[in-house]
N, C-alpha and C positions, 0 to 999 in steps of 0.2 A: 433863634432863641438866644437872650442875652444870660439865661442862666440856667447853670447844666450843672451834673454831678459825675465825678466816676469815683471808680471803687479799683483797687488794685487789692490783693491777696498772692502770700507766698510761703515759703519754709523757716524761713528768718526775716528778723527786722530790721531790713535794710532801705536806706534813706533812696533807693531807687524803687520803694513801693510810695513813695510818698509823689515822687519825681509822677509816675507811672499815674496816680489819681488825677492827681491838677491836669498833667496831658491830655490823659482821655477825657474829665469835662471841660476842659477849652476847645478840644476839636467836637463837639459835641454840642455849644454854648455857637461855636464859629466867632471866637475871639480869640488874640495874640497875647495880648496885656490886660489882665483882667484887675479891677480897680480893689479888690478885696477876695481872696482865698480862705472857706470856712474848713478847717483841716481837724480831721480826728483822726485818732491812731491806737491802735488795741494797746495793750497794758504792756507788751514785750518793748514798748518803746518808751517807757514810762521815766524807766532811769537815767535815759541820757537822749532825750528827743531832740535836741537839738540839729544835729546833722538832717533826719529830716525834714524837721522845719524847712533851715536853709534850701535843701534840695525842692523844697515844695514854691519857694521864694523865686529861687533862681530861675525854674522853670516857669514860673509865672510872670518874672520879670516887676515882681513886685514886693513889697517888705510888710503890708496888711494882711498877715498871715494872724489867722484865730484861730482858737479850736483847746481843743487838752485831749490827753488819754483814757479813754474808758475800758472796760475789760469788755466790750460787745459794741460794735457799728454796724452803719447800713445804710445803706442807699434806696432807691427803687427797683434796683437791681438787685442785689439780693444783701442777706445780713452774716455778720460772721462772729462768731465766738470761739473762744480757745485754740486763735492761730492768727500770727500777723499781720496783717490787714492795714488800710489808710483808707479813706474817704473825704473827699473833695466837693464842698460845690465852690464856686465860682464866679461873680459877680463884676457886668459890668459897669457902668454908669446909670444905667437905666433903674437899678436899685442894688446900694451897697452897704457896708456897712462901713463905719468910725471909731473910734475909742476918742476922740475930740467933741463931738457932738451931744456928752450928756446930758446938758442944761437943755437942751431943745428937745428930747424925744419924749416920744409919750409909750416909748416902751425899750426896753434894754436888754439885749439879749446876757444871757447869765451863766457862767461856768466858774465854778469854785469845787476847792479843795475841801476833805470833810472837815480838817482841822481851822479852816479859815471863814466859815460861817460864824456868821453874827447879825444879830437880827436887827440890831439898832442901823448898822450901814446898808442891809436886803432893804429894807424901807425908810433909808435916806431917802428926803424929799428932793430932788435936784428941780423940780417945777415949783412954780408957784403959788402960792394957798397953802403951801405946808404939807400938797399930798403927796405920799408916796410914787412914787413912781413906779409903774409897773411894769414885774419883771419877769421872764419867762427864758427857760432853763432845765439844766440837772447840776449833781455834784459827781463830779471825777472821783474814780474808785472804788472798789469790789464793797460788796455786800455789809463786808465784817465794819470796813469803814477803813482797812488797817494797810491795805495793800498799797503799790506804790502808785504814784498817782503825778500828772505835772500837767498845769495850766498857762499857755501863751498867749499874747497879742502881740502886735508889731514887727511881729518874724523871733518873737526871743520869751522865754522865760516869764510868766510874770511872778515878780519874785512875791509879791503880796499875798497868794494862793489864790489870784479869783480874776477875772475882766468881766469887764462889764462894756456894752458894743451897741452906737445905737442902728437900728437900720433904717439907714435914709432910703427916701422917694419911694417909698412903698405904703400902702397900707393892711393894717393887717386884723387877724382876729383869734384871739388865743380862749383853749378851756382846755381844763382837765375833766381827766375823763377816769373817772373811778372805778368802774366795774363790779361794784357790788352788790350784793345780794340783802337787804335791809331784812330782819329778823324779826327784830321786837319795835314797838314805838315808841315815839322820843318821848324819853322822860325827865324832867329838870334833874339835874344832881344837886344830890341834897345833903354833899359830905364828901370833901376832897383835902389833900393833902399833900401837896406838891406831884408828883406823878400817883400817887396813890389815891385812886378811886374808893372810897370809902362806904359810900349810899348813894342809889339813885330812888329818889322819889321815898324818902324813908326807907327803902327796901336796903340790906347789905347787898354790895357789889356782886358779889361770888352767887348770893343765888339768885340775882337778877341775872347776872350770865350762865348761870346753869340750867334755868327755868326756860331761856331762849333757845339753848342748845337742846336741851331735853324734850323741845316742841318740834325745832329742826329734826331731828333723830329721828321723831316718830313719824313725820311726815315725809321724809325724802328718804334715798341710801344713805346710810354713813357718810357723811364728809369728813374729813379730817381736820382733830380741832383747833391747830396751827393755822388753820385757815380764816380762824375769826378773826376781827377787828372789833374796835370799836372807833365812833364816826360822831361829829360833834360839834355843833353849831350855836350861837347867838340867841336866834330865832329856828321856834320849832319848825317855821315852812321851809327852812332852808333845809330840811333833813326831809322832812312828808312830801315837799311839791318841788323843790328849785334844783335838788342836788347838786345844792352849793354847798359841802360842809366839810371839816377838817376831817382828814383820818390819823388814829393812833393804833400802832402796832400793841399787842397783846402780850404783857413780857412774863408774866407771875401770875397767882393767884394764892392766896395762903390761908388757913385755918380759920383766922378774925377776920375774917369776910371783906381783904380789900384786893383788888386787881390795880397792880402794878401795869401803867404805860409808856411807852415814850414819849409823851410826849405829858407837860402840864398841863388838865384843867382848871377851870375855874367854880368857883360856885352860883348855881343858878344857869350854867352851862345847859343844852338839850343833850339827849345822848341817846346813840341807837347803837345795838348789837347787829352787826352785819358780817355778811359770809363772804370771802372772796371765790368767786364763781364762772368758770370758764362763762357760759351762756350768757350769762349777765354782764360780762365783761364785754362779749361780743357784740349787742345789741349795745349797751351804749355808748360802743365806740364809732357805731353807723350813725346813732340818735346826734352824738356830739360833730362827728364829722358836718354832718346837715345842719345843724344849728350854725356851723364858723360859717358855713358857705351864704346861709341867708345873712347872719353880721354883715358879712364881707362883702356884699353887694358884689359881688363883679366873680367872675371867674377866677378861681387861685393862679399864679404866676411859676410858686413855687410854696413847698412846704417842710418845718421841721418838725420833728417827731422825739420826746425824750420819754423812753419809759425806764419804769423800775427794770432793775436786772431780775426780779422775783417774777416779773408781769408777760416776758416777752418767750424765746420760746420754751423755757422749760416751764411757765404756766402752760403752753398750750401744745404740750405733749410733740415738741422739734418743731412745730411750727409756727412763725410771729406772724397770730393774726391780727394783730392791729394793723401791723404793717399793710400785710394782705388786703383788711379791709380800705384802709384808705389809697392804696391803689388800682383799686377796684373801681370805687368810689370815684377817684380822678387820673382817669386814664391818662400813663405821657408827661405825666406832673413830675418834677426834679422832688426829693422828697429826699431830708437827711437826718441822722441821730446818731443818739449812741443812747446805748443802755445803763443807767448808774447808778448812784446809791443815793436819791433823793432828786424827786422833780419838784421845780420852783415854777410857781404861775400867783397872777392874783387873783386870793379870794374875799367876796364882799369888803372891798377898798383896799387890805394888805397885800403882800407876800408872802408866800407860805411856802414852807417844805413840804412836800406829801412824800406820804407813806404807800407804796405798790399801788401805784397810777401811772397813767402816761399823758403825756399831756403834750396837744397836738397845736402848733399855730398856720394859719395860711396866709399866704400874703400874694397883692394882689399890685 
């Protein structure tokens, strides 16, 4: 196998857990010199990763070292949070990646800092026709957005807060995978105001979202109501049939009937009230897993994995079964991520940041 992962874990964050990843998937891989090292590192290395960049470099005998720090990683072997950790995969020729190759790919691996998002460069057209180029990813750093956080390419620093990497000789098939529980139907919004949701469908916000919750209530246990979203599309099939559609976190709600989101709609927008939901998370992380593999035509080679830090295992009570499921799913498969604070994939022709998803690609 020309592409492998390891995973090293320890007490402290020392540049010989970094050394210790790359080794174990190069002996694993059964290569010496591998032509590009995908390197993550928990958040204890955040402030000064450098040393083990290097140490991951030197052992590799190479200077295409990618990756940044997240507060959660993982392999196929297993995933770690709240203790220092590295994660390696490892790539030969047979499919690598670049930071040179922009202009030519038809997809660009993506790690940024929360402060270094901006949406005009996520959908920079680097192809031809003016289209975006599609991009598939997360963003480095905890929950709050505030923690420390540091993104590299080339063995060093990128001082820009973000790489972007294409991967040659491969091909591949990327989606997100939402996991939600859809409540109400999509209704056009009929009254917005920069994130403040104001009316959907003439109705006031607050009791379109109360009227959904207070339907949920009656029909299920209690859920808890941190747990809603709301979810929001173009076209209404993309919300009722495609589960193509943006999600925005739920931040307010206030007296004059508007809900506060994070994210801007627009007007004429569709809009559903949806519940995040273990089960429904699980099921269509198998539905999505099966969809990339029929894309992909071909057996996966190797796979990466970015979910929310909300999504992995403290949604599913200590255990990440996304992860679970797609290994399952492809037995023996090299399979890497980190957990963060926003996954990037395209949807219906852009870039997009999603809100507590995960979002898987496979490449073949």
């Amino acid at each position: 196998m020309s592409i492998a992962t390891g995973l090293a874990t320890g007490k402290e964050a020392t540049p010989e857990l970094a050394k210790l990843a790359v080794s174990r998937a190069m002996e694993k891989a059964g290569i010496t010199t591998p032509s590009a090292v995908l390197l993550f590192l928990t958040s204890e290395f955040a402030k000064n990763p450098e040393p083990a960049i290097k140490a991951a470099a030197k052992a590799a005998a190479c200077t295409q070292v990618i990756g940044c720090s997240a507060p959660g990683i993982f392999t196929e072997e297993d995933w770690v949070l709240d203790s220092p950790a590295a994660a390696a995969m490892v790539f030969s020729d047979t499919a690598t990646l670049s930071v040179t190759e922009k202009e030519a790919a038809s997809l660009l691996l993506t790690f940024a800092a929360p402060n270094a998002i901006n949406r005009t460069w996520l959908n920079h057209p680097y192809q031809p026709l003016n289209q975006p180029t599609p991009r598939f990813g997360s963003i480095s750093g905890d929950a709050t957005g505030q923690g420390a956080f540091s993104i590299w390419q080339n063995g060093k620093g990128a001082q820009q807060g973000y790489c972007e990497v294409a991967i040659q000789k491969a091909t591949s098939a990327i989606k997100a995978s939402h996991g939600l529980k859809v409540i109400s139907e999509p209704k056009r919004i009929s009254g917005v105001k920069q994130h403040q949701l104001l009316s959907i469908d003439d109705i006031e916000a607050v009791a379109s979202l109360n009227a959904a919750w207070d339907k949920l209530s009656n029909q299920h246990h209690q859920p808890l109501r941190n747990q809603l979203v709301a979810i929001y599309a173009k076209e209404r099939e993309a919300i009722a049939e495609e589960d193509d559609y943006h999600v925005a976190t739920i931040l307010t709600s206030d007296d004059v009937g508007a809900v506060t989101l994070s994210k801007a709609l627009e007007m004429g927008d569709w809009l559903s009230w949806a519940l995040r939901d273990v089960n429904t998370a699980q099921v269509d992380m198998v539905k999505t897993a099966s969809k990339l593999r029929l894309s992909l035509m071909a057996d996966p080679s190797f796979a990466m994995l970015f979910s929310c830090l909300g999504r992995g295992p403290s949604f599913y009570n200590g255990s990440d079964q996304d992860l679970e499921l797609v290994k399952t799913l492809f037995p023996g498969l090299p399979i890497i991520g980190f957990y963060g604070n926003g996954e990037i994939a395209p949807i219906k022709g852009r870039n997009e940041i999603l809100d507590h998803s995960a979002v898987l690609g496979l490449f073949a």
